[in-house]
C-alpha positions as CSV (number, residue, x, y, z in Angstrom):
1,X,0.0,0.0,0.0
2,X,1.3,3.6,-1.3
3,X,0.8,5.0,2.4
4,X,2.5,2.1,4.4
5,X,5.6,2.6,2.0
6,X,5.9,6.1,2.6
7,X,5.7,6.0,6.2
8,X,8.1,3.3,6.2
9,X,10.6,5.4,4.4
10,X,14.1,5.3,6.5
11,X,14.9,8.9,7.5
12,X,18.6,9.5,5.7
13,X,21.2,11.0,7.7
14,X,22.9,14.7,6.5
15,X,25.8,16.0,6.6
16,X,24.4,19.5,6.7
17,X,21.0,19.5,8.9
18,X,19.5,22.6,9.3
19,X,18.5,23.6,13.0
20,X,14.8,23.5,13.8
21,X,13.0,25.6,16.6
22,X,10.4,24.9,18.8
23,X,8.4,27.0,21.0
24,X,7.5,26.0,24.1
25,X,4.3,26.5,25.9
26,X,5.9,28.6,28.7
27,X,4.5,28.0,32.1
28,X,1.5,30.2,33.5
29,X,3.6,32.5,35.7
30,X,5.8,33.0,33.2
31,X,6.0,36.2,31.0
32,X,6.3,34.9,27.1
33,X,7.0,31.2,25.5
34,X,10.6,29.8,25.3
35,X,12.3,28.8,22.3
36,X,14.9,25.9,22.3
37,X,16.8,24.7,18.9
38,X,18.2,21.8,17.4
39,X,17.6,19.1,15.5
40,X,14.1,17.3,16.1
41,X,14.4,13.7,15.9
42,X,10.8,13.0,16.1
43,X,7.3,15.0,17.1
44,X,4.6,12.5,17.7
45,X,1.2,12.4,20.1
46,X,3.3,11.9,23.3
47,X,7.1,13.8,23.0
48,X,8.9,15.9,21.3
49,X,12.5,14.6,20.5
50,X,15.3,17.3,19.9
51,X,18.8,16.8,19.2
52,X,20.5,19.5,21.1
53,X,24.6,19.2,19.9
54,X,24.3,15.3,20.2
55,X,21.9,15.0,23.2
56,X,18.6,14.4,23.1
57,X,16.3,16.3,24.8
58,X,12.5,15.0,25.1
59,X,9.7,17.3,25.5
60,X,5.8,16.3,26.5
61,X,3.8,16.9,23.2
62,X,1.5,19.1,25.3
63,X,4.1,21.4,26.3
64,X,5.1,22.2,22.6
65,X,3.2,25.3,21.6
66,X,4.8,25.3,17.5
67,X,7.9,23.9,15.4
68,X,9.8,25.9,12.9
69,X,11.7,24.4,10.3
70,X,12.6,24.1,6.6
71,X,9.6,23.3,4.7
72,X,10.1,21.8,0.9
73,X,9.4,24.3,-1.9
74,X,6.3,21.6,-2.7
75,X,4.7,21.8,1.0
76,X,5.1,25.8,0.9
77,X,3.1,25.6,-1.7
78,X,0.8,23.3,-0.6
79,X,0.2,25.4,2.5
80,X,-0.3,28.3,0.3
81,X,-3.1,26.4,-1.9
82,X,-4.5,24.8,1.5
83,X,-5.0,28.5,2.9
84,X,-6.6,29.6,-0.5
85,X,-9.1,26.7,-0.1
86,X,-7.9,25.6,-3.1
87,X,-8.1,21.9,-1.8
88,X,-7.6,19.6,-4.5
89,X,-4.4,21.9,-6.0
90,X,-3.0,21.4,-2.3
91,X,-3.9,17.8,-2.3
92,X,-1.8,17.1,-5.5
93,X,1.1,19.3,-3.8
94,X,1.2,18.0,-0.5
95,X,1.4,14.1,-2.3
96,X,4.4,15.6,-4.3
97,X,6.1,16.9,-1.0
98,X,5.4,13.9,1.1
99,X,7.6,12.0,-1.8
100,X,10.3,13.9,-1.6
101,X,10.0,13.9,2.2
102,X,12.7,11.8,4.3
103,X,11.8,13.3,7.9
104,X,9.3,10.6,9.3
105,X,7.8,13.7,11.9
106,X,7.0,16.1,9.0
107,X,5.5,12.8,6.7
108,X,3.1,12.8,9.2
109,X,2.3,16.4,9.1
110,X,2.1,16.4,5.5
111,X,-0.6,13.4,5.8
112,X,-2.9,15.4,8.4
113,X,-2.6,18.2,6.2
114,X,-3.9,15.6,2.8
115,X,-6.3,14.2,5.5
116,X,-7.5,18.1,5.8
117,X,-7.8,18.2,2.1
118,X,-10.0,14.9,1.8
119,X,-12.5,16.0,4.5
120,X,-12.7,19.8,2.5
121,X,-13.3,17.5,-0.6
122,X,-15.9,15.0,0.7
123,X,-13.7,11.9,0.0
124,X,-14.4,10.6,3.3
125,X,-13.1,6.5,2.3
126,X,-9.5,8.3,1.7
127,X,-9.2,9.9,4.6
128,X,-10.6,7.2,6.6
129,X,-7.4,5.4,5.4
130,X,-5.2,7.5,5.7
131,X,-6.0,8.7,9.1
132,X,-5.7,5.1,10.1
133,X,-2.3,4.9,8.8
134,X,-1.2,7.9,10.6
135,X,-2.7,6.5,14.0
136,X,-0.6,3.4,13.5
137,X,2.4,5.2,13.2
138,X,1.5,7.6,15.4
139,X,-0.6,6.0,18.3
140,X,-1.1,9.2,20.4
141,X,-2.2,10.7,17.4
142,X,-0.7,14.1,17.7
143,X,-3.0,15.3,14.7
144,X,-6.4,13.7,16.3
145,X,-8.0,16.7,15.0
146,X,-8.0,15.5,11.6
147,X,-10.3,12.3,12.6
148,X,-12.5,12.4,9.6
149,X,-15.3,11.7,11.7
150,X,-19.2,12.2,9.8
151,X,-21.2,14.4,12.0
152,X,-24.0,15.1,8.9
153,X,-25.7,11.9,9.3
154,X,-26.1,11.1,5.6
155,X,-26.2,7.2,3.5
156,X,-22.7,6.5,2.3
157,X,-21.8,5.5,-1.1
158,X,-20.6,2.2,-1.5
159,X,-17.5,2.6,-1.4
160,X,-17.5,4.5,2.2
161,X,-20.0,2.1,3.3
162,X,-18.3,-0.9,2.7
163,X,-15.1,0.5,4.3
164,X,-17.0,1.4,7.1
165,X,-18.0,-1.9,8.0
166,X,-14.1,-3.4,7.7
167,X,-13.3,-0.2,10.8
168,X,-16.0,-1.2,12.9
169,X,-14.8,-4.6,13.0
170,X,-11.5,-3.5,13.8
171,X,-10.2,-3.7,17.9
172,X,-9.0,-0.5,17.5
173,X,-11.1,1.8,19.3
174,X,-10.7,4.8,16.8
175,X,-11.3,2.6,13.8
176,X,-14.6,1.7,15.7
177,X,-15.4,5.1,16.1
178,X,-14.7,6.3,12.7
179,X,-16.5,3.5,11.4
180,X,-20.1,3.9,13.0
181,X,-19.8,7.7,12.9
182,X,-20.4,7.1,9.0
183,X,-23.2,4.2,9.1
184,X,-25.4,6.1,11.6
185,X,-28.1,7.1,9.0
186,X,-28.2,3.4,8.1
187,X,-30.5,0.7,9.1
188,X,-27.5,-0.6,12.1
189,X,-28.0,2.3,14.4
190,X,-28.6,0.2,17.4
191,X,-25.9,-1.7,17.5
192,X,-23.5,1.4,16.1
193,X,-25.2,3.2,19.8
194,X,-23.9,0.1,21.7
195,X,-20.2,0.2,19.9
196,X,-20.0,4.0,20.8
197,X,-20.8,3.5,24.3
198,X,-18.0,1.1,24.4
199,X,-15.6,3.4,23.2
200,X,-17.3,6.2,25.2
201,X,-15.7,4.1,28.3
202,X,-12.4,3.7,26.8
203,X,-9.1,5.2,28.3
204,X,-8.4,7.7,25.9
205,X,-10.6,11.0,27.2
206,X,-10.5,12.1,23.3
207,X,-11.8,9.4,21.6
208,X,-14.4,8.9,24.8
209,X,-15.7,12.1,24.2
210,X,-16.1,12.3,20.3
211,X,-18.2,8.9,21.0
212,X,-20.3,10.7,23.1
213,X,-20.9,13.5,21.0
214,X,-21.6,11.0,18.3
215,X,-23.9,9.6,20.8
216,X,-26.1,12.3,21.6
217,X,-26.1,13.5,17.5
218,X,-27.9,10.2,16.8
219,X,-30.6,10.3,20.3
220,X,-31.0,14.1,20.1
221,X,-34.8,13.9,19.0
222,X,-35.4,11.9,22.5
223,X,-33.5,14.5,25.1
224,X,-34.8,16.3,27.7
225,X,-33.8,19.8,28.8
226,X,-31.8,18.7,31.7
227,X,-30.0,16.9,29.3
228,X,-29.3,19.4,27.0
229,X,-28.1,21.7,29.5
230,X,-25.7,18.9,30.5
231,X,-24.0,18.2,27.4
232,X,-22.9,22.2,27.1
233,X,-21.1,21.5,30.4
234,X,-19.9,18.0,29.3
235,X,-18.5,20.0,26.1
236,X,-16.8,22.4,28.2
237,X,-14.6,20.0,29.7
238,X,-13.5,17.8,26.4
239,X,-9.9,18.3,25.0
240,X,-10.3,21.4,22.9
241,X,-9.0,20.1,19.5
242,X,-12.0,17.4,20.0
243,X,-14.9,20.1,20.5
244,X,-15.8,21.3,16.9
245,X,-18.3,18.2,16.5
246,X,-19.4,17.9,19.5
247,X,-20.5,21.8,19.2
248,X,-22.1,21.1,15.7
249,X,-24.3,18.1,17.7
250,X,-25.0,20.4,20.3
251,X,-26.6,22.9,18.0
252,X,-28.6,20.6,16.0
253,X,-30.2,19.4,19.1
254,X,-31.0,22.4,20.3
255,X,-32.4,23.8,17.3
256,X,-34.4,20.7,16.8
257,X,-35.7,21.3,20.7
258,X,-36.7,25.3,19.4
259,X,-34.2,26.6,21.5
260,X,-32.7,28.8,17.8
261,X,-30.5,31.4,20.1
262,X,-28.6,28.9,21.8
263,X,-28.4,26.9,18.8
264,X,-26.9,29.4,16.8
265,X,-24.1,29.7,19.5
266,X,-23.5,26.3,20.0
267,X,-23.1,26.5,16.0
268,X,-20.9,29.4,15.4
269,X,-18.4,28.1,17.7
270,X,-17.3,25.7,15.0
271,X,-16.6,28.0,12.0
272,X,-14.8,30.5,14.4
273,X,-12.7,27.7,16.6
274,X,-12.2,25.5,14.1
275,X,-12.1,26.8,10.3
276,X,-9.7,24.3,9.3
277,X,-12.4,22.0,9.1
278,X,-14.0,23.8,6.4
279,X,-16.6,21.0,5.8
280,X,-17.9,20.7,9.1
281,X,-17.7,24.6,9.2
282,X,-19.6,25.4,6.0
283,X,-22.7,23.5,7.3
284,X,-22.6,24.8,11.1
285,X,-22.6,28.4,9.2
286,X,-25.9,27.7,7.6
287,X,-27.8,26.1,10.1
288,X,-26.6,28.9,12.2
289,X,-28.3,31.6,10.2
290,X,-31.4,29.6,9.8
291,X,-31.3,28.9,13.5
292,X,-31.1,33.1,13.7
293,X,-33.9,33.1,11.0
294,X,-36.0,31.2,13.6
295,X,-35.6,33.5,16.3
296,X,-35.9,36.6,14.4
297,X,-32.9,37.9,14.2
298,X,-32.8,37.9,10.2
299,X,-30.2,41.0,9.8
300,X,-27.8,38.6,11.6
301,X,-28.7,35.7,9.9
302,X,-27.9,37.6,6.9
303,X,-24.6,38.3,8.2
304,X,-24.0,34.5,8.3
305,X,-25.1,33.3,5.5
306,X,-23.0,36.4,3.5
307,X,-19.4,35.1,5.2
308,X,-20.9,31.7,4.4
309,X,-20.9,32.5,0.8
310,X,-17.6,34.6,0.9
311,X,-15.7,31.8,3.1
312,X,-17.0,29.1,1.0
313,X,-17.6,29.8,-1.7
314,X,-17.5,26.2,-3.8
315,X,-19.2,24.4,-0.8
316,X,-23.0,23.1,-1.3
317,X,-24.4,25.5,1.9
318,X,-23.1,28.6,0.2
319,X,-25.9,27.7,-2.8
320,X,-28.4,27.3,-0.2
321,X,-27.3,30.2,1.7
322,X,-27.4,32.3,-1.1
323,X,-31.4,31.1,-1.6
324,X,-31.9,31.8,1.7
325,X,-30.0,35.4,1.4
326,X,-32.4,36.1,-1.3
327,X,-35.5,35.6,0.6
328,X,-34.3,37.5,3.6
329,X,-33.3,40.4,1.6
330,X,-36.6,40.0,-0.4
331,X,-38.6,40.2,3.0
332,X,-36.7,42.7,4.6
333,X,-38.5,46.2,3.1
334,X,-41.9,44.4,3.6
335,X,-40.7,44.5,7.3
336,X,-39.7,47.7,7.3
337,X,-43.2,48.9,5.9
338,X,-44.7,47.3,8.9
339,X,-42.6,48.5,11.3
């Protein structure tokens, strides 16, 4: 398999290595971040490995704040094409740089970053696979955020579906996880419940989390408003790089219980906490503004659904935020008149 070859690629040594920096997450009583140099020998979930004049220094994961180095001409400008949204242009790039990539730490970066790309492109089976890949590599996961976990409920294609299936079987609990998230609109959703809850009582607080999030975005019809309210607090105390679904499920329960207000906030959290995810982010921006539609608030709706359109352009919600632009702007002198 292409992806088990190029993470098995042997990191050559050099004559001439180029230092790297990394900034440290300084601690809270102290006045700015540190900055340390070297050579990093790996960057994974759990440490941070820098070669410091032939000694190895090791550095929790959560203490590292952010990494400087010398990116490839190829990932520069996939970075460049990734911030443009230009998805499938950084896609193509960022394969090209992870070829010509020998530093096993930044081979993973470059895969979260092609894992990004998949998600913006709705080619869900890919990243499935390649996020799988990177776990194995990478056990702690140091780019968890990229999970390409389905928080839309919607029938997969064939394809997804039948991959699907092959994760759920799997023992590992984030294969589990990614598998039922996409076969919850199918016929299975009892026993997918039951899987979650198992991984819901796992060891690692992430992945436990996102199951329960994925729990309550399949049950959300049945809640009750003490339940509701708990969930905001439950979401308040997940890891933060784990939140952006469980906001999304959040809001669509609690527009779905007429609660729109709350519903919109629950909903904007995603597109302004986590834009990377430009899928995920694209949707939570128009059910926000129809959420604001609901309650009355139609200027700010407006608002929404016009950085909607200019954010994401390409994306399916912008055509349906642009209908819904229309109708509010059509509706808004007959207002006026009234008022």
């Amino acid at each position: 398999m292409l992806v088990a070859a190029l993470l098995a690629v042997v990191i050559a040594s050099s004559t001439a290595v180029a230092e790297d920096t990394v900034v440290l997450n300084a601690p809270r009583a102290a006045p700015s971040r540190a900055k340390v140099m070297g050579r990093i020998v790996d960057y994974n979930g759990r440490e941070l490995v820098l070669d410091i004049g032939g000694a190895e220094k090791r550095y929790p994961a959560e203490q590292v704040g952010n990494v400087e180095t010398a990116w490839t001409p190829p990932q520069q400008a996939a970075d460049e094409l990734f911030a443009r949204r230009e998805f499938a242009a950084a896609l193509a790039k960022y394969e090209l740089a992870l070829r010509g990539e020998s530093r096993r730490w930044v081979q993973r970066r470059i895969l979260a970053q092609m894992i990004w790309c998949l998600r913006n492109l709705d080619q869900y089976r890919r990243a499935g696979e390649l996020f799988l890949a990177l776990a194995r590599d990478d056990p702690a996961m140091l780019y968890r955020s990229c999970l390409p976990l389905r928080w839309l409920p919607a029938q997969p294609a064939a394809d997804l579906d039948k991959a699907a299936r092959e994760w759920l079987a799997s023992d590992a609990p984030v294969a589990v996880l990614l598998g039922a998230s996409h076969l919850l609109a199918t016929a299975d959703r009892g026993q997918l419940l039951k899987k979650l809850e198992q991984v819901s009582t796992g060891k690692d607080p992430r992945l436990a989390a996102l199951a329960r999030a994925l729990v309550w975005n399949a049950t959300f019809a049945s809640a009750s408003p003490k339940q509701l309210s708990g969930w905001e607090d439950e979401i308040e105390a997940f890891p933060d790089e784990v939140r952006a679904g469980p906001y999304f499920a959040l809001g669509r329960a609690l527009a779905h219980h007429k609660q729109p207000e709350r519903a919109a906030l629950a909903l904007l959290r995603v597109p302004l906490l986590y834009a990377e995810d430009g899928g995920l982010a694209s949707v939570a921006l128009f059910e926000a503004g129809r959420s604001l539609e609901q309650a009355d608030q139609s200027a700010a709706a407006a608002r929404v659904y016009r950085e909607l359109i200019a954010e994401h352009p390409r994306s399916r919600p912008a055509n349906e935020a642009q209908q819904r632009l229309d109708q509010v702007d059509a509706q808004s002198p007959a207002r006026d008149t009234n008022n």
